[in-house]
Phi, psi and omega in degrees: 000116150332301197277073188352127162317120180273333171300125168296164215222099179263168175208158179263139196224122213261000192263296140349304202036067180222152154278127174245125184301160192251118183229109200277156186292333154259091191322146194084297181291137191235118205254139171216128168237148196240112190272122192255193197278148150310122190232063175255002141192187175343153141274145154298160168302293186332298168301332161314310178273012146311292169310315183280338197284295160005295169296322164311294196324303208303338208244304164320328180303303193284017223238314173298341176118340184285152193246135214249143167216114194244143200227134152241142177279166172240118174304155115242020186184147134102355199252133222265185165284314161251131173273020162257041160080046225173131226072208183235168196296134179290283167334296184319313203287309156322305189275320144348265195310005167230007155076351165245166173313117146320319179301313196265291191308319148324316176271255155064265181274352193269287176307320176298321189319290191321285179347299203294338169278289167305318134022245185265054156048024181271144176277134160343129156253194185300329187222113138285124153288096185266124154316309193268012184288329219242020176309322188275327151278017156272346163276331178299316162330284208272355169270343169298334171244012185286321152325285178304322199229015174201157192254168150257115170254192180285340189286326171146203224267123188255178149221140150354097176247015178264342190262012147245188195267161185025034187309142184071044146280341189284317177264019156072359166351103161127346213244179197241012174255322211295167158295187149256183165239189237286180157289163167289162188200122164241175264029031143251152168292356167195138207297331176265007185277161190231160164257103217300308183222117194271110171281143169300130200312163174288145167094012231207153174205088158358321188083320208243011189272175184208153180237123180237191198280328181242032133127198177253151176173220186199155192294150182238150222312303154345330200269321206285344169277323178260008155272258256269011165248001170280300155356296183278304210249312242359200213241118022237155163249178180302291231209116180234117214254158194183168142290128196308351189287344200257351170276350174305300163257305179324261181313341168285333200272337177255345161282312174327305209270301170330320182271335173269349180255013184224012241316080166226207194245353175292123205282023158104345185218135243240306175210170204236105182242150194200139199266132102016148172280138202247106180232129174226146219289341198263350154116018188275003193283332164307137188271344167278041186266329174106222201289094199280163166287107197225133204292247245303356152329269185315336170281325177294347171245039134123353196260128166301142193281358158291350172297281196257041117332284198300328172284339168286317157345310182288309222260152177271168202280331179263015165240154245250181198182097171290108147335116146212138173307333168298326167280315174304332186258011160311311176313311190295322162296339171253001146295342177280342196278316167284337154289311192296342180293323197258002091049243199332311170302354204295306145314355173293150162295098148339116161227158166315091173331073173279337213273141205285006173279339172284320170296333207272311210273315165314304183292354153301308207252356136272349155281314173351281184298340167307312198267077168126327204078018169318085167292332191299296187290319158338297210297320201300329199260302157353294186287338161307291167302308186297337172269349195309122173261200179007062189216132190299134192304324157308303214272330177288310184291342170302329168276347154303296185308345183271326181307290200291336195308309207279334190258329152085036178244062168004048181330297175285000169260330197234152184251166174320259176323011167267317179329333187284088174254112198286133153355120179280316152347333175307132222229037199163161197228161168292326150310322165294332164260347166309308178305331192275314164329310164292334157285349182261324150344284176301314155320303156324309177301294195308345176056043136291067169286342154294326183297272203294003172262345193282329185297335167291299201263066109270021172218331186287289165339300176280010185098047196206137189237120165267140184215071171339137174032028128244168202271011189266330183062338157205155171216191195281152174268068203280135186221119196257000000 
């Protein structure tokens, strides 16, 4: 497309709770940091989305012309069990109970993420950020406010959260809308001051340590998101991205420590945006669940993992969004449906859309994608184009591909038969149903039709879905 998307690009800015046109702190340019996973195990789907959502905003940004540089950090070292600042180091803990390097289980669990991105198609960003890559400007970080903004206990260096201005605005603290807040812990002077740096107890011995100015110990989880988004992006930057769990504490304790090391009132990000909770009822979304809900779960029961891509999709990013097997495999069918609709085009030569049914649709979905990121309604103007007929092949793949560019279900790369994904459950193999097939075939030419109805429910019986005159001819029967 030629002509730049003309709609301002509003976005809800959770600092605010408003909608704001997006006016980058740099012209051209769209600066974003995304705060990323802990990595003492799997992700849940539920933390997946935090990312595709991430990625939209992301593909949106580049879709508008801004040239984007976007960072997730990899947690590895300081974010406790409770995330009000209480327990013990998620990595300490994990490793102890399994008897390994903490070092190998961070890679470990670093590399499933990474799987899991690749997956569900989310693009690279510009920087992964390893926490323990940046420790040492993180005591650099924390001798700047420490004189101002922070006391010494036996435990290590807390911060102050009366000595900036308005701390727990983000989570609305004090209000009758606000979270809640944190419980007390005691020896701080206030139930919300946190900890910049935790010394190792005396008699203890870390996996994971370091020696600072407030004793050996390891840096604590707040502090490592606004050094390494300063680092990366600097202050201030556009746009800092999350799970709504992260506006109660996480981000006010990293806007709080950004305004004493800035010493103003900027909370380090120009707006604050948090994707809604992925929720499901039976209670698998939890990792002390035993086999919890994990993008390879799902694959392992058959559904391609753009299925739920595509489900997080139907829903806007700030409403809440249920899990059900039944809602995937809905996703999954109309992810088949869209491929199969953008098919024919798929070999054309990319032309410029003049035709005004095209022209039309496009620019419906850039306002879409303006007001909000209204993904919902996008996918709706997507399934629009991609059934439009007797419309030239070119010009229809090009307005799929600008479409897809930003919804990312990498429409024009995957075929029907990539969707078929087997069952790990599959009691039978695909040769073994090809064969059967060509017997039933064969029955039918012969009008054994007890033959060939037995052989259909001997393929139904193992999970196989027959599908007379279509050319795909069969797929998994999928069952939860």
């Amino acid at each position: 497309m030629t002509d730049a998307p003309a709609s301002p690009l509003k976005l809800f800015n959770s600092l605010t709770r408003s909608l704001e046109t997006f006016e980058p702190v740099h012209p051209g340019e769209a600066r974003v940091y995304s705060c990323g996973p802990t990595v003492y195990n799997y992700p849940h789907i539920g933390n997946m989305r935090a990312y595709v959502f991430a990625d939209t905003l992301g593909r949106t940004l580049s879709y508008k012309g801004y040239k984007l540089t976007h960072v997730i950090n990899i947690t590895d070292v300081g974010h406790l069990t409770d995330d009000a600042d209480a327990g013990e180091d998620k990595l300490e803990k994990a490793a102890a109970e399994r008897a390994q390097s903490i070092w190998d289980i961070a890679k470990h669990y670093t590399e499933a993420y990474w799987a899991d991105i690749k997956a569900l198609n989310i693009r690279q960003p510009a920087h992964w950020s390893i926490a323990t890559d940046y420790v040492p400007a993180m005591i650099e970080f924390a001798k700047t406010i420490a004189d101002k903004h922070c006391y010494e206990l036996d435990g290590g260096l807390y911060f102050d959260t009366t000595t900036v201005a308005d701390y727990g605005r983000l989570a609305r603290h004090g209000t009758d809308e606000g979270e809640s807040r944190i419980d007390p812990v005691d020896g701080k002077r206030h139930p919300a001051d946190f900890a910049i740096w935790r010394k190792t107890p005396a008699g203890e011995t870390r996996q994971m340590e370091w020696d600072s100015p407030w004793g050996r110990g390891a840096p604590g989880w707040h502090l490592e998101c606004s050094v390494m988004s300063e680092a990366l992006l600097g202050f201030p930057f556009d746009i800092h991205t999350g799970g709504i769990d992260h506006r109660e504490i996480h981000h006010p304790n990293e806007i709080a420590q950004n305004q004493a090391h800035s010493c103003s009132t900027d909370s380090g990000a120009r707006m604050w945006m948090h994707n809604n909770f992925l929720v499901e009822r039976s209670g698998k979304m939890s990792k002390s669940s035993g086999e919890f809900l994990r993008v390879q779960l799902l694959i392992d029961k058959g559904y391609h993992p753009l299925a739920y891509r595509l489900m997080c999709l139907q829903a806007h990013y700030r409403s809440e969004l249920e899990f059900s097997w039944e809602g995937l495999g809905a996703a999954l069918t109309r992810l088949k449906r869209l491929v199969m609709a953008a098919a024919p085009v798929r070999e054309a030569e990319a032309s410029e859309p003049a035709d005004r049914r095209l022209t039309d649709l496009l620019a419906k979905f850039d306002v879409a994608m303006s007001d909000d990121l209204n993904t919902a309604v996008a996918l709706t103007l997507l399934e629009e184009a991609a059934a439009m007929k007797k419309v030239d092949a070119g010009q229809k793949r090009a307005a799929l591909a600008a479409m897809d560019a930003v919804l990312g279900l990498d429409l024009l790369a995957i075929e029907r038969a990539d969707l078929r994904v087997r069952p790990k459950t599959a009691a039978i193999g695909e040769e073994d149903i090809e064969a059967t097939l060509v017997r039933r075939k064969e029955a039918r030419a012969a009008k054994d039709f007890a033959a060939s109805d037995a052989l259909r429910d001997e393929l139904i019986a193992a999970g196989v879905e027959v599908m007379d005159g279509d050319p795909l001819g069969w797929d998994w029967r999928l069952s939860n």
